[in-house]
Phi, psi and omega in degrees: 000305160319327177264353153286302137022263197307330186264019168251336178289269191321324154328296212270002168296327188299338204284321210257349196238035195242134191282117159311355195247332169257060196273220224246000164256017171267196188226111187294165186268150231244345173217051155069196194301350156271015159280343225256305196288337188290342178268351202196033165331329180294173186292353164302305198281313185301306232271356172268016151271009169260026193244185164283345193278351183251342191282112174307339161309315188296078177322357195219007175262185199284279240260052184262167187318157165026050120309189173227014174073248172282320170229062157286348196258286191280343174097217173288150168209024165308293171277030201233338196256326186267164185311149199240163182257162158308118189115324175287127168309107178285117178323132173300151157251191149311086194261127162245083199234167192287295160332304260275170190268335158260153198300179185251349154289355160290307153003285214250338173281353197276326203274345199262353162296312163288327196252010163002279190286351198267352182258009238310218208282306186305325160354294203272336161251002163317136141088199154334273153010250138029271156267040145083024191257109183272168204298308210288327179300328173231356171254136152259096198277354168272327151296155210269009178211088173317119168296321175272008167238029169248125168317300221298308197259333187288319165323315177299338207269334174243018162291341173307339204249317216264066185289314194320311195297306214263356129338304166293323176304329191260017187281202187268018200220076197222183167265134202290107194230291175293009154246026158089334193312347185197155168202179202326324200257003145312340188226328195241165175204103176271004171258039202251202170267347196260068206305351215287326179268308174070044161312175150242022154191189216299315216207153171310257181000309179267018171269317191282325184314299190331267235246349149249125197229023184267338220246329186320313201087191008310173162227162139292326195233122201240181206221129198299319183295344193281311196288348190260283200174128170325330202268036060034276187257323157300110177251089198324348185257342178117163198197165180284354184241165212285143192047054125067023180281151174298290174255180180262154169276131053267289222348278195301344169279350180275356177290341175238335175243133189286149197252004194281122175071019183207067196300134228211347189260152163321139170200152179267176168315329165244057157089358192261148186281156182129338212278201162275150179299134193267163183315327182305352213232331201253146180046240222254040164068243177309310178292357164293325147266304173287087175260355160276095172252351181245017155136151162231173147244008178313164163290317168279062193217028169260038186241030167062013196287307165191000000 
């Protein structure tokens, strides 16, 4: 009953995205994409036969057998191909441009006819959506190499938006992203289900796991912020302190733990602050003894020591 459900609600999206100016009285152009290349011939345009959408071997792609080529894509373009008087404005097709004059749920619906299933169903309240963000805004489908489905360039494609993120990404502490080693969807699936995070897997913790999967547990003795979220302690885009921590410790272990009768401040010999610097404070501070912080299994290990 549920997947009947979601597929009469997908229905009427496709439904609701079907271009009005092209309906079943236009007219297609009589000799397919080579009327469309004698105008528009450039080299921008041929790299899309080095993609799958040009290859004629792709039986479900525009130029596969009895397809419709360009515009399977751009819609009718009989009248956009024919002659114009002077003066007159020449009829639009389906443009997927930042300008362009069709909506973008019109957009995205000509690309979500075919691509259905690659987006799936939370899509449509993702987001992305949402704010109106067409398919095209981030696939160039005409290159002969999509940029957001290459590690090395999709960080820049979705840094056009995400200014915060790449900001964070450029402090001194980050995840290697800008030496090609990762990119946004190591962590995000903006086409996934979990429209809410737009996670790659259900919850943080089990995102940052896929690749620290050491910090996973079971523990005995387990440290509560580690088993809740990462992002507890952890700032996931980069930060200025070492493992990418919100703060440095002590700070950040006193956001939860009282510092009373376990002192954390510089103090001299009769307990007054001012003093030589206390042990609590030298190298790597609280972890200079609790070095199992994100949990142990000694039997004696339930101050985290070792």
């Amino acid at each position: 009953m549920k997947l009947l459900i979601q597929a009469v609600f997908i229905a009427a999206l496709l439904l609701m995205a079907v271009p009005s100016a092209h309906g079943q009285d236009a007219e297609y152009s009589r000799k397919g994409a080579d009327t469309c290349i004698a105008c528009h011939g450039d080299a921008e345009i041929m790299t899309l036969f080095h993609t799958k959408h040009g290859a004629p071997s792709n039986s479900q792609g525009p130029f596969g057998d009895g397809q419709l080529q360009c515009e399977a894509c751009h819609g009718p373009g009989g009248a956009h191909a024919g002659r114009v008087r002077r003066g007159q404005e020449r009829p639009s097709v389906i443009r997927f441009v930042a300008d362009s004059a069709t909506p973008v749920e019109e957009q995205n619906g000509m690309c979500l006819a075919c691509h259905q299933n690659d987006v799936g169903f939370s899509w449509h309240t993702g987001a992305h959506p949402g704010d109106e963000i067409g398919c095209a805004d981030c696939h160039d489908l005409h290159a002969s190499a999509d940029a957001v489905r290459q590690t090395s360039t999709q960080p820049d494609v979705c840094f056009t938006c995400h200014q915060m993120q790449r900001s964070e990404t450029r402090k001194a502490f980050s995840h290697p992203i800008f030496e090609g080693k990762m990119d946004c969807m190591g962590c995000h699936n903006m086409h996934g289900d979990n429209a809410a995070t737009q996670l790659a897997r259900l919850n943080v913790n089990d995102t940052c796991q896929q690749c620290h999967a050491e910090k996973r547990g079971p523990y005995l003795w387990e440290h509560a912020p580690v088993s809740e979220d990462c992002g507890l302690c952890h700032a996931p885009h980069g930060s200025n302190h070492p493992g990418m921590l919100t703060k440095r410790a002590p700070l950040l272990c006193q956001s939860c733990h009282s510092q009373s009768g376990h002192p954390s401040i510089p103090q001299d010999a009769g307990g007054l602050a001012g003093g030589s610097p206390s042990q609590f404070l030298l190298g790597q501070s609280c972890t200079n003894c609790h070095s199992q912080v994100h949990g142990s299994n000694h039997p004696s290990g339930s101050r985290l020591m070792r």
